[in-house]
Structures are given as C-alpha cells and as structure tokens.
C-alpha positions as CSV (number, residue, x, y, z in Angstrom):
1,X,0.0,0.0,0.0
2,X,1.0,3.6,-0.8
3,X,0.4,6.5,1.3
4,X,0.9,10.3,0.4
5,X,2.1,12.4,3.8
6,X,1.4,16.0,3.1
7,X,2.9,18.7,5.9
8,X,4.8,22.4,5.4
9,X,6.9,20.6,7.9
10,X,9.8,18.6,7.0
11,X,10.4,17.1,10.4
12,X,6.5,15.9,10.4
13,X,6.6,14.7,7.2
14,X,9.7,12.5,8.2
15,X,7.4,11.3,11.7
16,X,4.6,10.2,9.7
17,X,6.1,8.6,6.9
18,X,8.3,7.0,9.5
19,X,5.4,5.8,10.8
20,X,3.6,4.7,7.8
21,X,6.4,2.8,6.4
22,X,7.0,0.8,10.0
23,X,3.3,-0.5,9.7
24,X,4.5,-1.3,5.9
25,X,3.3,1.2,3.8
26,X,5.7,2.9,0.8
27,X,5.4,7.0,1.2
28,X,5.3,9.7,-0.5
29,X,5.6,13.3,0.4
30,X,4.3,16.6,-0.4
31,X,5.0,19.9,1.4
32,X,1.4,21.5,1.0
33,X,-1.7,20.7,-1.1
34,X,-0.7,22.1,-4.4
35,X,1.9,19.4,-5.1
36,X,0.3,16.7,-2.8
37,X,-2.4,17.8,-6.2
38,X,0.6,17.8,-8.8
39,X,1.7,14.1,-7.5
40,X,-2.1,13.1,-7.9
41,X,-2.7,14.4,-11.1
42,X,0.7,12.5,-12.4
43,X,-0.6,9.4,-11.8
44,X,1.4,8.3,-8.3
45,X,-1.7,6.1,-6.7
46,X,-1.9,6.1,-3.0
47,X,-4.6,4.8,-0.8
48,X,-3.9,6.7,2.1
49,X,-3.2,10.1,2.6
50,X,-2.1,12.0,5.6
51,X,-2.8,15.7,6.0
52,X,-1.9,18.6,7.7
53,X,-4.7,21.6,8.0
54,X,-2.4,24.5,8.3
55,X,-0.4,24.6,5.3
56,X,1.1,27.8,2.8
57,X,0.2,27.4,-0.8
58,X,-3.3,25.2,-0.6
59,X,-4.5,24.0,3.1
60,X,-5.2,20.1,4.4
61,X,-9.3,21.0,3.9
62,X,-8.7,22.7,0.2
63,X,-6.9,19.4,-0.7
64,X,-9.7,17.0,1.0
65,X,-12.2,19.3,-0.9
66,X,-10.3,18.6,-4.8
67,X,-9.6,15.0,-4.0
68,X,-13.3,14.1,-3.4
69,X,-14.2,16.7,-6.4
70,X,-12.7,14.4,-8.7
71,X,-14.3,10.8,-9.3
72,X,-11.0,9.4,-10.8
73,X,-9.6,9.4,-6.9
74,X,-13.2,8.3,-4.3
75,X,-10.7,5.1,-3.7
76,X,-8.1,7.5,-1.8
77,X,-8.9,7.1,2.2
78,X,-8.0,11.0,3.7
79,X,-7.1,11.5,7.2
80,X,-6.7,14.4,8.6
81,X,-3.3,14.6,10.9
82,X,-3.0,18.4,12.6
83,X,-3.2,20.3,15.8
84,X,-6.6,22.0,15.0
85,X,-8.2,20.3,17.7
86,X,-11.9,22.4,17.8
87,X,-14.7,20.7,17.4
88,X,-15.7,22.8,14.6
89,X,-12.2,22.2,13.0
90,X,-13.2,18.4,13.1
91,X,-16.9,18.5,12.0
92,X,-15.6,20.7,9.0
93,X,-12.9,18.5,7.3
94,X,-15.0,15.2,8.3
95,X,-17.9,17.0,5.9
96,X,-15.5,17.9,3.7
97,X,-14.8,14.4,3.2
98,X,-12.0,13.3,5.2
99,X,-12.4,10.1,6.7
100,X,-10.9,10.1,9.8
101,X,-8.7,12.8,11.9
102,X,-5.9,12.4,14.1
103,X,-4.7,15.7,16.3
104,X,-1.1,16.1,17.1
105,X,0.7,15.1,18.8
106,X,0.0,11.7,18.7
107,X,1.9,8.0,19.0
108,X,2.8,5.5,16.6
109,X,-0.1,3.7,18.1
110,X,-3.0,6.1,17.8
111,X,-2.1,6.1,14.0
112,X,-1.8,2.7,14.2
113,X,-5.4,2.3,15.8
114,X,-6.9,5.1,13.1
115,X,-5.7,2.9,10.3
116,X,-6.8,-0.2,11.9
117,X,-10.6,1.6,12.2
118,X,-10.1,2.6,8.4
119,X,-9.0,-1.0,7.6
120,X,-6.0,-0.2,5.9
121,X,-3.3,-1.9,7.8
122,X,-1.1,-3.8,5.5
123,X,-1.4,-7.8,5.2
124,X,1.8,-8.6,6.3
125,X,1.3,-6.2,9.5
126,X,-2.3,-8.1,10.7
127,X,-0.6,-11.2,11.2
C-alpha cells in the first residue's frame, strides 16, 4: 500500500512517513496541497493520505475538498493529521470528506489504531 504524507513541515513529514512505512506502507511526500495535487494528477496512486490543515500554498481542507471533487480518486482514504483540535475544525474536514482525523501530537499507536478503524493496515502487519 502507498500512502501520500502532506505537511509544510519537514520534520512531520519524516514522523509520519516513518510511521507509515514501519506498519509497511511505501510513502510519498508533499509539502502543501498544491503538489500533494501535482503528484495526484501524475498518476502516483496512493490509498492513504495523511494531511496537515495549516499549510502555505493550498491548506489540508482545500486538498480534501479537490480530492473528493474528482471521481478518478473516491478510492483515496483521507485523514486528517493536525493540531486543529476544535470541534468545529473536526466536523468541518469530516464533511469535507475526510475520513478520519488524528490531532497532534500523537503515537505510533494512535495512527496505528486510526488505520486499523479505516481498515488499511497492511497484510503482512495483521498477522
């Protein structure tokens, strides 16, 4: 499985996709929506992504918005991964069509459990 990380912060991208590939996922990584877009729209397929809200060039609920926009990618599974942590903040991006949301910070095993929920931990893990 393939997962796209998208954070304005280097050190967060590196944490997640740390993360992701110890529960055996391949990564990619995109430093704000835009090119998390760009990547989509050349063809990488991912079946995960992992986003940050606050974010220069196009934010985490922009991105959810164009992903479920486009039919071509309804198969992507989008989680929310950021410090908003209002209520509101949550309601918003869940509408928006995010899937699940994880606030930071957070443990290996609370994105662990998130994927678990969404059903997209890898075969070889859920032995």
């Amino acid at each position: 499985m393939r997962a796209l990380v998208i954070d304005d912060s280097r050190t967060m991208r590196r944490i997640v996709a740390g993360t992701l590939q110890d529960l055996g996922f391949e990564t990619e990584q995109a430093e704000h929506g835009r090119a998390a877009l760009d990547l989509l729209e050349s063809g990488v397929d991912v079946q995960l992504c992992c986003i940050d809200w606050n974010m220069p060039v196009m934010d985490g609920l922009t991105f959810v918005s164009e992903v479920r926009a486009n039919p071509a990618w309804r198969h992507i599974t989008l989680m929310m991964v950021t410090t908003e942590s209002e209520q509101g903040q949550i309601v918003r991006a869940l509408a928006a069509g995010a899937h699940e949301y994880l606030i930071k910070p957070f443990t290996p095993d609370a994105i662990r459990g998130k994927l678990d929920l969404l059903g997209l931990v890898p075969v070889e893990e859920m032995a």
